[in-house]
N, C-alpha and C positions, 0 to 999 in steps of 0.2 A: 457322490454328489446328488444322482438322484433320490440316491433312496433318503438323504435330509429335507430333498423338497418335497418330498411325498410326507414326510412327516411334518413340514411344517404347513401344507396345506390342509394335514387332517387338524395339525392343533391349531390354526386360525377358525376352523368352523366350528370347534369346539368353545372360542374363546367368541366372536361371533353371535353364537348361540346362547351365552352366561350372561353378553352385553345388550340382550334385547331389550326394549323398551317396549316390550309389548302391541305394537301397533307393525310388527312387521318388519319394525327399523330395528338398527342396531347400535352404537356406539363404537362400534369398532367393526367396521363393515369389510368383508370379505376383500384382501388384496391378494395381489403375486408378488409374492416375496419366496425367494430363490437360500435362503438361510435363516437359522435361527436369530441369528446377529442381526438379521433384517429384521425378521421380525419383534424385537426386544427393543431394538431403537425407533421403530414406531408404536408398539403399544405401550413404553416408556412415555413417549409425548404425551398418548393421550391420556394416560395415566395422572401426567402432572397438571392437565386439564379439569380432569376427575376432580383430584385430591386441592384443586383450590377454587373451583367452582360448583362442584355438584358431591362435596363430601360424601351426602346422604347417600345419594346413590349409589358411591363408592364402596360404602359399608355394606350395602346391602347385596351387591357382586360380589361382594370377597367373603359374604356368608352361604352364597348359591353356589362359589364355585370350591366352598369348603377348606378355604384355606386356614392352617391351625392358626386358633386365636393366642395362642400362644406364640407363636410366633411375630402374629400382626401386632400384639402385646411389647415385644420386645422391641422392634421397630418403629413404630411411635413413639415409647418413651425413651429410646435414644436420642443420640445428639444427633444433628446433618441432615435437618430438614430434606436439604435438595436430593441426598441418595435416596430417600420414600421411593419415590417411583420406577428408577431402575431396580433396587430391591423387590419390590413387590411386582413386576413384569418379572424378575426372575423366580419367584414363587408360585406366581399364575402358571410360566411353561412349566415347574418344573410338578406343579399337581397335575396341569395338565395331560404333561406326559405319562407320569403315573395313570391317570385314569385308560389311557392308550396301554398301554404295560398291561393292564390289569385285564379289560377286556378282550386284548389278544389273548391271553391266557384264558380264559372264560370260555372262550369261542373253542379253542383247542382242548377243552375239558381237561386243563390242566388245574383249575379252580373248582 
């Protein structure tokens, strides 16, 4: 149980960091959230915040934090409007995580 909140305090500042607005803020401002599950049902909200008021922005997050356009491709033009958002929070953690995966490994010169 620890070791899920230690990683989801590293992938909130990761996610945090992708949602700044440049002036210092963020859009998705550092919380304590105790699981992933926690954390997916509130970057879900704001996600659906995003996605019907600040599209633009949206797009341009989900090209900084690299997510395959193939994928965001498939998901839009699907049916079920309302799933967008927890779909695309569960693509955020799960590059996110990747990106964690990858520089552990890096670090351990296993890359």
């Amino acid at each position: 149980m620890e070791e899920e909140k230690k990683q989801v305090t590293e992938i909130v500042k990761f996610v945090e960091k992708d949602f700044s607005t440049g002036n210092n803020n963020s859009l998705i401002p550092s919380t304590d959230l105790a699981s992933l599950e926690e954390f997916k049902k509130y970057l879900t909200d704001k996600l659906k915040f995003l996605l019907d008021d600040k599209f633009d922005t949206l797009v341009n997050i989900l090209y900084g934090i690299d997510i395959s356009e193939k994928k965001l491709s498939q998901l839009f033009s699907g049916s079920g409007r309302d799933a967008i958002p927890s779909s695309l929070a569960d693509m955020i953690i799960e590059r996110q995580l990747e990106k964690l995966r990858l520089r552990k490994l890096y670090k351990e010169g296993k890359l």
